[in-house]
C-alpha positions in Angstrom: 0.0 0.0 0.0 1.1 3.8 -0.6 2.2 5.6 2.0 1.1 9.6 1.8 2.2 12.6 3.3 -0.8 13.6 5.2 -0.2 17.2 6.5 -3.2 18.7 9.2 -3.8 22.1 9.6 -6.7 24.1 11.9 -7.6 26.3 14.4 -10.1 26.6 17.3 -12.8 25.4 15.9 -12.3 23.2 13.2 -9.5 21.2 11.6 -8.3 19.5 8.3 -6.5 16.7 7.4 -5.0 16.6 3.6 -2.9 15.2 1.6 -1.6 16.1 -2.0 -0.7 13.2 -4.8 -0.2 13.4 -8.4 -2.0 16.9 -8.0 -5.1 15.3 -6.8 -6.2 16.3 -3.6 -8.1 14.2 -0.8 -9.4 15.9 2.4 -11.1 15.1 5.6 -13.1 18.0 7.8 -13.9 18.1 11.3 -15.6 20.6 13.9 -14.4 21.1 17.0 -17.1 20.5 19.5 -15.0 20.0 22.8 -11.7 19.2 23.8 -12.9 15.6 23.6 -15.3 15.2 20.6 -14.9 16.5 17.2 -17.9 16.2 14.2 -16.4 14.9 10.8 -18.0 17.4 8.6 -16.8 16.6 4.6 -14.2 14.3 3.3 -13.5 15.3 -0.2 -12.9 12.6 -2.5 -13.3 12.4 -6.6 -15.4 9.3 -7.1 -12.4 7.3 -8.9 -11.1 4.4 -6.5 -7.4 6.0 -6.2 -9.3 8.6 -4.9 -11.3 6.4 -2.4 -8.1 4.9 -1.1 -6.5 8.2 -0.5 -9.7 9.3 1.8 -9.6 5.7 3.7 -5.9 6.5 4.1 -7.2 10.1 5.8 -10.2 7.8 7.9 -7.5 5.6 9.2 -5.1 9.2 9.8 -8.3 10.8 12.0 -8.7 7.8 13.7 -5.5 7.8 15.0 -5.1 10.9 16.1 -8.3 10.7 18.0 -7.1 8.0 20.1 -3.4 9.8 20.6 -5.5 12.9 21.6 -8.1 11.2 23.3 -11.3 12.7 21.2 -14.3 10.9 19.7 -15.8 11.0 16.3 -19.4 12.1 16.0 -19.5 11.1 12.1 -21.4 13.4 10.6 -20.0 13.2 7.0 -21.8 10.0 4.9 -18.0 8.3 4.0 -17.2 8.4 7.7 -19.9 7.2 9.0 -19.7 4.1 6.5 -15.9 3.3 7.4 -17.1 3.3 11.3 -20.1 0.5 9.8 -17.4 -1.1 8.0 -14.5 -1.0 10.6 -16.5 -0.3 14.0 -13.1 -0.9 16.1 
């Protein structure tokens, strides 16, 4: 599997995971609604499966930075929320 360079930016209040390849870009939005829960708003995806792989590869990103910073998901956006139905750990 590819390994991307995922790069996060954000403020107070909301926060963006991204990554850039073969000028195609794939990104994940979240809400901040406390310091321990954050609401995945949008993941930006072209419907192409390279595309889909590079959003999974953002999922898998989010999800590990929630458990390192000790947030929850509230999955708001529709690919999120079928990753979490897929993978529920």
């Amino acid at each position: 599997m590819h390994t991307f360079d995922i790069q996060r930016e954000g403020g107070n209040a909301y926060g963006r995971l991204f990554l850039i390849h073969e000028g195609s870009e794939a990104e994940f939005t979240f809400s901040i609604l406390s310091p321990h829960s954050r609401i995945t708003d949008h993941a930006g995806v072209a419907r192409c499966a390279a595309q889909h792989r590079r959003c999974a590869c953002l999922v898998e990103q989010v999800v590990s930075v929630a458990r390192a910073e000790e947030w929850t998901i509230v999955p708001l956006c529709s690919f999120v929320y079928s990753q979490r139905a897929k993978h529920p750990e």
